[in-house]
N, C-alpha and C positions, 0 to 999 in steps of 0.2 A: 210701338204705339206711344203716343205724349201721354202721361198720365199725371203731371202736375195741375193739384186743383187750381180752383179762381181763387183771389186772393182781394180784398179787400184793401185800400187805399193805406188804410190805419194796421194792418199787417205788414203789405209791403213797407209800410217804414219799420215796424218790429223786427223785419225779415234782414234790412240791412243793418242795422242795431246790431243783431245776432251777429253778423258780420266783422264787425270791428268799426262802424261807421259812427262816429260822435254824431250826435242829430241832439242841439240844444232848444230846438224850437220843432217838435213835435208837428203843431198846426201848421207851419209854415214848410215842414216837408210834406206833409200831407196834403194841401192845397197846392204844391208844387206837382209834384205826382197826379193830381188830379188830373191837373190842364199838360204832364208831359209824358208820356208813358214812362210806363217802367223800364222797358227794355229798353227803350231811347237812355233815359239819363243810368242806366247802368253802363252801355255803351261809353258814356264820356264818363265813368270812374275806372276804367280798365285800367289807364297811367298810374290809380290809384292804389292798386291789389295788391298784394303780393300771388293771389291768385284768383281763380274766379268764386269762390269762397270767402276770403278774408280779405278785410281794406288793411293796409297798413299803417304805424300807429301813427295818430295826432291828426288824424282824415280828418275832415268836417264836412258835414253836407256840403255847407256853405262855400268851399272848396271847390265841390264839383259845380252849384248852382253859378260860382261865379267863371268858372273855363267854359258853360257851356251857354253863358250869355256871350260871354266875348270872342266863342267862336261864332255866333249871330251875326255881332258886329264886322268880323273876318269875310265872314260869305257876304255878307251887305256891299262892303268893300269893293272886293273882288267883284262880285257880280258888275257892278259899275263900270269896269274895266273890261270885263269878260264882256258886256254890250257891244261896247264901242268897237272892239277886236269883230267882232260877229258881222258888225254891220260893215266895216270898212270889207269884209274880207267878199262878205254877199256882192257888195256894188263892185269889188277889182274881179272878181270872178265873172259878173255877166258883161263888164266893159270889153275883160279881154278875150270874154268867147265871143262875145257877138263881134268882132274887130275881125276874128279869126273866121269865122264860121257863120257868120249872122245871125239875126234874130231868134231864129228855130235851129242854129245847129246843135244846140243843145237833145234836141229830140233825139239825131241822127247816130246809132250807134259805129258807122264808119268812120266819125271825128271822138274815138276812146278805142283807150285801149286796148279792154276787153268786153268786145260785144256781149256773152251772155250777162256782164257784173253790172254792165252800163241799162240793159232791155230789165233788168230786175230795180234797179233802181227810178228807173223812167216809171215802170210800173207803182210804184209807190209813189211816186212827185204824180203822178196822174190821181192817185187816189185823193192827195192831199187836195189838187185843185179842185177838184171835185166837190170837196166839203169845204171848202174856204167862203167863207163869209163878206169876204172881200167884195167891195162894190165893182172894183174893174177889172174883175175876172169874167163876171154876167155878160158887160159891156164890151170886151174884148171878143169874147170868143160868139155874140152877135152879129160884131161884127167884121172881124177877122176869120172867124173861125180857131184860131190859134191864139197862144200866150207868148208872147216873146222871154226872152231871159232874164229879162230887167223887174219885167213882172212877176216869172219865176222865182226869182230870187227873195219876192217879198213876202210868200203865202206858205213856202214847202218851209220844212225841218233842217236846222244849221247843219245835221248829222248827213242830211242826203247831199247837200254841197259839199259836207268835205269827203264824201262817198264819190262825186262824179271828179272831183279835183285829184283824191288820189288815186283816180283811173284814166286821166286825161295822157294823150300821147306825151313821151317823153320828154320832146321838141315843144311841146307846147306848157308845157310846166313852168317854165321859166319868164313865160311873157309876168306871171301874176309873183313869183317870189320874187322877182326883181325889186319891187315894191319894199320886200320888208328886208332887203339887206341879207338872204340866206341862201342855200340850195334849195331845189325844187325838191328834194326827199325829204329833207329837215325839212321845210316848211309843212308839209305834209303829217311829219310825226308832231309836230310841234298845232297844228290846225285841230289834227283828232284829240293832242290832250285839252285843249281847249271845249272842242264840243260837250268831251265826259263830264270835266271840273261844273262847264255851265248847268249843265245837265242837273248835277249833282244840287248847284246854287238854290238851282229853280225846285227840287225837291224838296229841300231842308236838311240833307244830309249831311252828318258829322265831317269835317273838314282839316279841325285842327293836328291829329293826328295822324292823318292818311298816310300811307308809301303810296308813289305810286310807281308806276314801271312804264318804259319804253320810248319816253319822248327823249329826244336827244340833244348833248349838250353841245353850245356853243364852243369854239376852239379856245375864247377869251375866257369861259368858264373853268373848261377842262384847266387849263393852263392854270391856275390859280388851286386847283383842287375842291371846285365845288361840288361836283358830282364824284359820288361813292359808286363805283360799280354803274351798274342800271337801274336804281334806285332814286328815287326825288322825292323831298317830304314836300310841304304847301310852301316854305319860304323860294323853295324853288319854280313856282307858278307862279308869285309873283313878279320876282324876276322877270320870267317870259313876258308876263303878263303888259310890265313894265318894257320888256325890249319890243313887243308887237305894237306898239300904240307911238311908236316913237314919230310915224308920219301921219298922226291922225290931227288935225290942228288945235293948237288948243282954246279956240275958240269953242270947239267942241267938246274936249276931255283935255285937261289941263293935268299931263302926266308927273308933273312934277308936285306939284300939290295936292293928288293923290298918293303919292310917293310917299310927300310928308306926313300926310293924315293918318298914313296904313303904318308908318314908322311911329308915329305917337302912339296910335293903338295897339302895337305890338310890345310896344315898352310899357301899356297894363296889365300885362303877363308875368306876374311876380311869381318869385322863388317861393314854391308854395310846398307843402311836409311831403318828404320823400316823392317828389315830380318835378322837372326841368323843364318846363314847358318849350326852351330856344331849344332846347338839342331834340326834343319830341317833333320840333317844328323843320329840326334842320339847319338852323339860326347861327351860324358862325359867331365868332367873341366880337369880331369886325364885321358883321354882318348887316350893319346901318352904314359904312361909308361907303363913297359915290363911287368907289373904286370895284363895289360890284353889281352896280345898276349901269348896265352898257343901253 
């Protein structure tokens, strides 16, 4: 049973005091905590402990107040990119099923691989249309009776596309990763860490720190020793991030002056009392030249 009491604003800052945490402006952690939870900004001092008890020395609030604005600015970023990856992948998705299969073969669980995974998912994209707000869904199914794919594509959950994509026949995987230059398996690991990251964008959740596990690296990565094992911190989602948008035009997402904007921003990451913020992030010495943005 939890039996930690409630604790007041003006405590919780006593409480990380006790801790080891320098706090020179009292009021100003205290109306920070107000509007951040506690749990939240203890979360972005963990780099700072030596455990979950004591900060180590020369901490300053101001320390954590300032990693865990500029992870803000990180997720702001990314998410931008994380869009454009979302939308290009929705519209190559229902171009080359309906090419393949028509307007409705998306319904049909004989064009996937596995019918029960595919009839469970249809079940969910059914529910979504259902409550979709959307004006030409009313109008479609009026007078259609039906939603084609293109419209599909625009009202369901990013997570149930790349649910029906890494379920789609084997032979048919390849018409849509042709597009971004991969395999139809890596594209696949590489579409789900996408989903999570967004996911995550869209929640507000801590970023700068993350591991994450299982998307898989390019040959041009491996080769150079970017990937540890099966391991990826966030500098490695940019990366992707950066290799997935490479055919998105930049009329639309101009990936090189995101490149550069996310490179300035990353270099407000200063050497701050006992934390490395590039090697927390994953950040090579050489980790800003063009020789590892493919």
């Amino acid at each position: 049973m939890y039996t930690k009491p409630h604790k007041t604003f003006e405590e919780q800052v006593d409480l990380l005091q006790t801790r080891g945490l320098v706090v020179n402006d009292k009021e100003l952690a205290r109306n920070v905590l107000a509007s951040v939870n506690y749990y939240r900004f203890t979360g972005y001092a963990i780099p700072f402990m030596e455990n979950r008890e004591r900060f180590k020395a020369e901490v300053r609030f101001e320390h954590i107040l300032q990693v865990m604005c500029l992870d803000e600015k990180l997720r702001d970023s990314l998410a931008v990119a994380l869009e454009w990856i979302e939308l290009d992948f929705r519209t190559t998705f229902a171009h080359e099923h309906s090419r393949i299969y028509g307007a409705l073969g998306y319904a049909n669980h004989r064009n996937f691989h596995d019918s029960q995974r595919h009839d469970k998912v249809l079940g969910k994209i059914s529910d979504e249309i259902d409550k979709s707000k959307e004006r030409c869904i009313p109008h479609l199914i009026q007078k259609y009776g039906d939603i084609p794919v293109w419209a599909m594509v625009e009202v369901v959950s990013f997570g149930n596309i790349v649910h029906m994509y890494r379920n789609m026949h084997i032979h048919d995987q390849p018409h849509i990763a042709k597009r971004y230059t991969v395999k139809s398996d890596i594209l696949g690991s590489y579409i789900q860490h996408i989903s999570v990251v967004r996911n995550m964008c869209a929640h507000h959740a801590r970023l700068w720190d993350k591991t994450f596990y299982g998307f898989r690296p390019l040959y041009d990565w491996r080769k150079v020793n970017l990937f540890v094992a099966d391991t990826q911190h966030l500098f490695h989602t940019f990366l992707l991030a950066y290799r997935l948008t490479q055919h998105i035009p930049a009329a639309c997402f101009d990936r090189i002056a995101w490149k550069n904007r996310l490179v300035t921003l990353l270099k407000e990451f200063q050497m701050l009392p006992n934390c490395n913020p590039f090697e927390i992030m994953g950040i090579p010495t050489n980790g800003f030249d063009n020789a590892w943005w493919v």
